[in-house]
C-alpha positions in Angstrom: 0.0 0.0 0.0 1.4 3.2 -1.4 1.4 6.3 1.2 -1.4 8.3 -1.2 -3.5 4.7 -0.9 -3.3 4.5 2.9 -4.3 8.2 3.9 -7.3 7.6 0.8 -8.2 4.4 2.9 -7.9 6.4 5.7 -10.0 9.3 4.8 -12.6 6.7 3.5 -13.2 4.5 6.9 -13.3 7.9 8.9 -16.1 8.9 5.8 -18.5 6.1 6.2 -18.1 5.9 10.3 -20.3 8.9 10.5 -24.0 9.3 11.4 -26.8 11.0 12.9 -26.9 15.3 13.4 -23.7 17.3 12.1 -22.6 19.5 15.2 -23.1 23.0 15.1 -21.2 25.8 15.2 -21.7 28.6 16.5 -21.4 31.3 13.8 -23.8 28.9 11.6 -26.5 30.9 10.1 -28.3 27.6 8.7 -32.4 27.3 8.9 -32.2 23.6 8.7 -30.4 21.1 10.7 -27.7 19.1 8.6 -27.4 15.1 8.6 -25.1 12.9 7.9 -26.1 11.5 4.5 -23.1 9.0 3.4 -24.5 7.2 0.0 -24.1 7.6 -3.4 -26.6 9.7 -5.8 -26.6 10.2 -9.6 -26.4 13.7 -10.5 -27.0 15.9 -13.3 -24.3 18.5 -14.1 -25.2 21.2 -16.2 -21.9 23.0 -17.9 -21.4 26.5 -17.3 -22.3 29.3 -19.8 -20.7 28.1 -23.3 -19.4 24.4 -22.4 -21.4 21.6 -23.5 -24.0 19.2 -22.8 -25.0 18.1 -19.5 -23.0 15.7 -17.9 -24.0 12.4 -15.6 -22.0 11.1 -12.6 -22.5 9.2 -9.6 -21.1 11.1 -6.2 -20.5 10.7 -2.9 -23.1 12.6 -0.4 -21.8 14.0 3.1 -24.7 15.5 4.4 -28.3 16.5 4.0 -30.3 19.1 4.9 -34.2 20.2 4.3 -32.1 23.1 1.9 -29.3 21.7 0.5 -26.4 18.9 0.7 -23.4 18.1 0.3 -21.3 15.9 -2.2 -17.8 14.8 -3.2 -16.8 14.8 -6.9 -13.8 14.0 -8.6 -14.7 17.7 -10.7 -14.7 21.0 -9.9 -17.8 22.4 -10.1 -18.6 26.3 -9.7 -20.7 28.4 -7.6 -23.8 29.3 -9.4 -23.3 25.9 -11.9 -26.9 24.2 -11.8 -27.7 20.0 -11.0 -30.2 18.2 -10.3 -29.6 15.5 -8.2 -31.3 11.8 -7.2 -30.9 10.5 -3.7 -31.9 6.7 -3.4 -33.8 6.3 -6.4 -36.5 9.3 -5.6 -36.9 11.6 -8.3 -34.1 14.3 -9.1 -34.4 17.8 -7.3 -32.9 20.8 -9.0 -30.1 22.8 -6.9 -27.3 25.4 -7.3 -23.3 24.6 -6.0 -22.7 27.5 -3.8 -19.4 26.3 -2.6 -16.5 23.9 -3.3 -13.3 23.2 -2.0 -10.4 20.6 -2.7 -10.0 17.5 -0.8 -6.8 15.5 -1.0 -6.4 13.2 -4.0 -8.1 15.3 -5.9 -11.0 15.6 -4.8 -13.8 18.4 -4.3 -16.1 19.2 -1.3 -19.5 21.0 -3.3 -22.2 22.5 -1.0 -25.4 22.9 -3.1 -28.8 24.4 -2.1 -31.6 23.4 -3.6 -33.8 25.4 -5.8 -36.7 23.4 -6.2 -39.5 22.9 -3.5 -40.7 19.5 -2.1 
């Protein structure tokens, strides 16, 4: 096991360990409590102004919230770039990325809100 492939393992068991409420901080402006959501969902990624068609992927979820979630993706995505995203087979809801940040391996960290109602 290479040193990239042990901290990825890592990273992974610590991933999947967690459940129930996300804490709170105390500077967090959120209406809606956030859960830990670990699964996979299918999303649709819409390309920014002037790129191409709309892309499919499957991505890792980190939380959930009544407003919005959160994913990992091997892509940068952008704030303001639109997806609609499907969450154990229930029909796709429409949301916006409002932030993303880089994980290690190359990874992204993509808040999204969603824009839809249920």
């Amino acid at each position: 096991m290479t040193p990239s492939t042990a901290n990825t393992k890592e990273w992974i068991d610590d991933f999947f360990t967690k459940s129930g409420p996300k804490p709170v901080a105390l500077n967090d402006l959120r209406r809606h409590p956030r859960f830990y959501y670990r699964s996979c969902a299918e999303v649709v990624i819409y390309p920014i102004v002037g790129q191409k068609k709309p892309t499919r992927a499957f991505v890792l979820t980190q939380d959930l919230s009544r407003s919005g979630f959160s994913i990992v993706h091997a892509t940068q995505l952008y704030p303001g770039q639109r997806i609609e995203a499907s969450f154990d087979g229930r029909p796709a809801r429409a949301a916006v990325v409002t932030w993303c940040r880089r994980l290690p391996d190359k990874h992204y960290s993509i808040g999204c809100q969603f824009t839809d109602s249920v």
